[in-house]
C-alpha positions as CSV (number, residue, x, y, z in Angstrom):
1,X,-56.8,3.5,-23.0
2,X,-56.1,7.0,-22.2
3,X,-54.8,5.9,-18.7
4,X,-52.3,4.0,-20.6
5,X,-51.4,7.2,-23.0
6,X,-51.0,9.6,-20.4
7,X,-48.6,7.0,-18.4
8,X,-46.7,6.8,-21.5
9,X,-46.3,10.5,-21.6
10,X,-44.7,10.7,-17.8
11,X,-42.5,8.6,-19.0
12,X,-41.5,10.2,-22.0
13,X,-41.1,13.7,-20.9
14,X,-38.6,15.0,-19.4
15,X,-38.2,16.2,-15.9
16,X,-38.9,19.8,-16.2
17,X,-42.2,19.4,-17.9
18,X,-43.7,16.9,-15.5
19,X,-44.0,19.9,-13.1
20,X,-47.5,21.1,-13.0
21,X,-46.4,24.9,-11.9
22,X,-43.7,27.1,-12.2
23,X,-42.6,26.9,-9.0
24,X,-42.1,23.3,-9.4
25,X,-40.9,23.8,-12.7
26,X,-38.4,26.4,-10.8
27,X,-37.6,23.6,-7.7
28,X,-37.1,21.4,-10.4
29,X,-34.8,23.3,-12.4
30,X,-32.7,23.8,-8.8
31,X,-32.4,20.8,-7.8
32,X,-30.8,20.0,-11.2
33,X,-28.6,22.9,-11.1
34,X,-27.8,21.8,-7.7
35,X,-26.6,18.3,-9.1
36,X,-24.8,19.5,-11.8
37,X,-23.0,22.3,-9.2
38,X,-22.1,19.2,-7.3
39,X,-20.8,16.8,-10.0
40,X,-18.6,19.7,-11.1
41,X,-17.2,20.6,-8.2
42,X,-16.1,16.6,-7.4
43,X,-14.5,16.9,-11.0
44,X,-12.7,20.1,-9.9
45,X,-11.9,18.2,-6.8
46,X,-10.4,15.1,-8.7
47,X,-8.6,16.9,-11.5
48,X,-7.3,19.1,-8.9
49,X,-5.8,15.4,-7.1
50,X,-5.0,14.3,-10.2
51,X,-2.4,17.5,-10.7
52,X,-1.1,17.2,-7.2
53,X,-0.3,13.7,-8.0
54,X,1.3,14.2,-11.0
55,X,3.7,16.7,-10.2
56,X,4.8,14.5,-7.1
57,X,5.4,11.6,-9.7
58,X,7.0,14.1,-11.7
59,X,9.4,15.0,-9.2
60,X,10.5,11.4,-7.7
61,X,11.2,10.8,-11.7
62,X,13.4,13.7,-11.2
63,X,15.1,12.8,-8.5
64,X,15.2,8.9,-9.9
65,X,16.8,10.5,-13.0
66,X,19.8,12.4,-11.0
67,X,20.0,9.6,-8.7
68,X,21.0,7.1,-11.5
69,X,23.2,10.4,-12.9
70,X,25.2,10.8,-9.8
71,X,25.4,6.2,-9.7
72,X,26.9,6.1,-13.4
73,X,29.3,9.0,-12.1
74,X,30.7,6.9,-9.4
75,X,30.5,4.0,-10.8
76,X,32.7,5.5,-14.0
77,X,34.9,7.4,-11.0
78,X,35.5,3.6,-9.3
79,X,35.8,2.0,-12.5
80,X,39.3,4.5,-13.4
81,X,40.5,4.2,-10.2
82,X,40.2,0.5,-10.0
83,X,42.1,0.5,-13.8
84,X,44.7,3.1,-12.3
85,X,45.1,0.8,-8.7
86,X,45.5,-2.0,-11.8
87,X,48.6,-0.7,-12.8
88,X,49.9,0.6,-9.9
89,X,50.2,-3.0,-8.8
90,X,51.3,-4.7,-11.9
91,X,54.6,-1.9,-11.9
92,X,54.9,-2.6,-8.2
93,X,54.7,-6.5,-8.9
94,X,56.9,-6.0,-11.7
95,X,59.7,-3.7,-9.4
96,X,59.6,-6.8,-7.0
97,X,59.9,-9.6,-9.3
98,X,63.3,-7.4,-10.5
99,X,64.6,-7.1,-6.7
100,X,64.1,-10.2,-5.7
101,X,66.1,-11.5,-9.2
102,X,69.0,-8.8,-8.3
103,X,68.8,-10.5,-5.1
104,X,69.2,-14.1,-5.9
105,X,71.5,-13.5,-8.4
106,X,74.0,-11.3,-6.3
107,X,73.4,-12.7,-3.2
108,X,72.7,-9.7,-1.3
């Protein structure tokens, strides 16, 4: 029975107290600073990752964003030029139409 209690009691308390001295009660302490340390520094690591990526995916947006700018400028620039080619053509179709009726109906 008291076999049984004390097993119960390891496996209750914590880490720090199941060190019999201080000097494992120190190397105990370390070696969970030491973990800690470690787990921090990968979460610097990662958040520092994170950033890098971030501001890369920030500037591609960027440059997706002036891309499309500069597309919907040209494509407005072609648009008015194809209208103004438009009626170019129609007053040049329209100037023919009138020669060749002068033409056919003076005979030269």
């Amino acid at each position: 029975m008291i076999k049984h209690f004390a097993f119960v009691m390891l496996l209750v308390a914590p880490l720090p107290l199941l060190a019999q001295t201080v000097d494992e009660q120190l190397l105990s302490a370390q070696m969970a600073y030491q973990q800690a340390n470690n787990l921090q520094e990968q979460a610097a690591e990662r958040l520092k990752q994170a950033q890098a990526a971030k501001l890369q995916a920030d500037q591609r947006l960027a440059d997706a964003q002036a891309a499309v700018q500069r597309a919907a400028d040209e494509l407005a620039a072609a648009g008015s030029a194809d209208t103004a080619a438009k009626q170019q053509m129609q007053q040049q179709t329209q100037q023919l139409d009138e020669a060749w009726k002068r033409k056919d109906a003076g005979g030269q």
